[in-house]
C-alpha positions in Angstrom: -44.2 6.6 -10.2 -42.1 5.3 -7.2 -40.7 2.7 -9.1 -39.9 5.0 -12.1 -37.9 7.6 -9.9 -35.9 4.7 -8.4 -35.1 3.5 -11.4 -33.8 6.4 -12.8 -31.9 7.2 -10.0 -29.9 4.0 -10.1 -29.5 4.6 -14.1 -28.0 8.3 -12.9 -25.3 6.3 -10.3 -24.1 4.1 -12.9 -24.0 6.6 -15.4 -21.8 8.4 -12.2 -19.9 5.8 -11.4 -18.5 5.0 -15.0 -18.2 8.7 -15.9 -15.2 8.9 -12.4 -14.1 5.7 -13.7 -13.5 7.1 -17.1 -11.8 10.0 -15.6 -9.5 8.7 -13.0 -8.5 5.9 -15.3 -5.4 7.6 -16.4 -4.5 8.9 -12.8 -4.6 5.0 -11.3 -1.3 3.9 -12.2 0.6 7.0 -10.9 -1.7 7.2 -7.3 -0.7 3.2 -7.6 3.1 3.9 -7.7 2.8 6.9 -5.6 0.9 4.8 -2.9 3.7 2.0 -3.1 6.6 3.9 -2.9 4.7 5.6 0.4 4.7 2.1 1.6 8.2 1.4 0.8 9.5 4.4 2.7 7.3 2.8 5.3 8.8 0.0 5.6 12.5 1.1 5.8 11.5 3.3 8.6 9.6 0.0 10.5 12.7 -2.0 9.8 15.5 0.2 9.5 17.0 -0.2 12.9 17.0 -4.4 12.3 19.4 -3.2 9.0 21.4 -1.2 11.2 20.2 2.3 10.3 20.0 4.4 13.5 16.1 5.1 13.5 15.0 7.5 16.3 11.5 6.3 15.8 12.7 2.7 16.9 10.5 2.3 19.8 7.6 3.7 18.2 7.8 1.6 15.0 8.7 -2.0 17.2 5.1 -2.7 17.7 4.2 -2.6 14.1 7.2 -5.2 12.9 5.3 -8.0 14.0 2.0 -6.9 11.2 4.3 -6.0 8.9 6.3 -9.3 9.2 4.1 -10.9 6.3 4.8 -8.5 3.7 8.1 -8.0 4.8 9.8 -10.4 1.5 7.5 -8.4 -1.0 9.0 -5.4 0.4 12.5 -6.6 0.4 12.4 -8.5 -3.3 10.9 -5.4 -5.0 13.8 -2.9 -2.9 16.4 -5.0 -4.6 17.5 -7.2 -2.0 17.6 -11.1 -3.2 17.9 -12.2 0.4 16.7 -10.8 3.5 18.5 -8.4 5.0 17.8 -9.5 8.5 20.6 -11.9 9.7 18.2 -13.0 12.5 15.2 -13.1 10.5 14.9 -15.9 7.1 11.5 -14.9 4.7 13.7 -16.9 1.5 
């Protein structure tokens, strides 16, 4: 009986698991998108006082540059920018 009730219990979490995947399937590009441009916004404000923006959040964002660093020509690619905008700083 033990065996049977764990059983079905796994049969009810995959029967779960596909029915959310079924339903969020069409919401998974636009949380995608949504996510990235949240990212991208991000990432201006971390570098934006490299590029020359005034950024009063300067000191608070310096300490993140360095782990950001790495996705940095991603970032800069998809925003348009062939080059780096950093004069200092070569990714290309």
């Amino acid at each position: 009986m033990g065996q049977r009730l764990t059983q079905t219990r796994q049969w009810f979490r995959r029967l779960n698991a596909g029915i959310a995947t079924y339903y969020n399937a069409p919401y998974r590009a636009a949380i995608a998108r949504a996510r990235r441009d949240e990212e991208d916004l991000f990432m201006l404000l971390v570098f934006a006082e490299m590029m020359g923006v005034p950024n009063p959040a300067a000191w608070s964002t310096l300490e993140l540059q360095p782990l950001l660093m790495e996705r940095f020509h991603d970032w800069h690619t998809r925003m348009g920018m062939e080059r780096s905008p950093l004069d200092h700083f070569r990714c290309c």
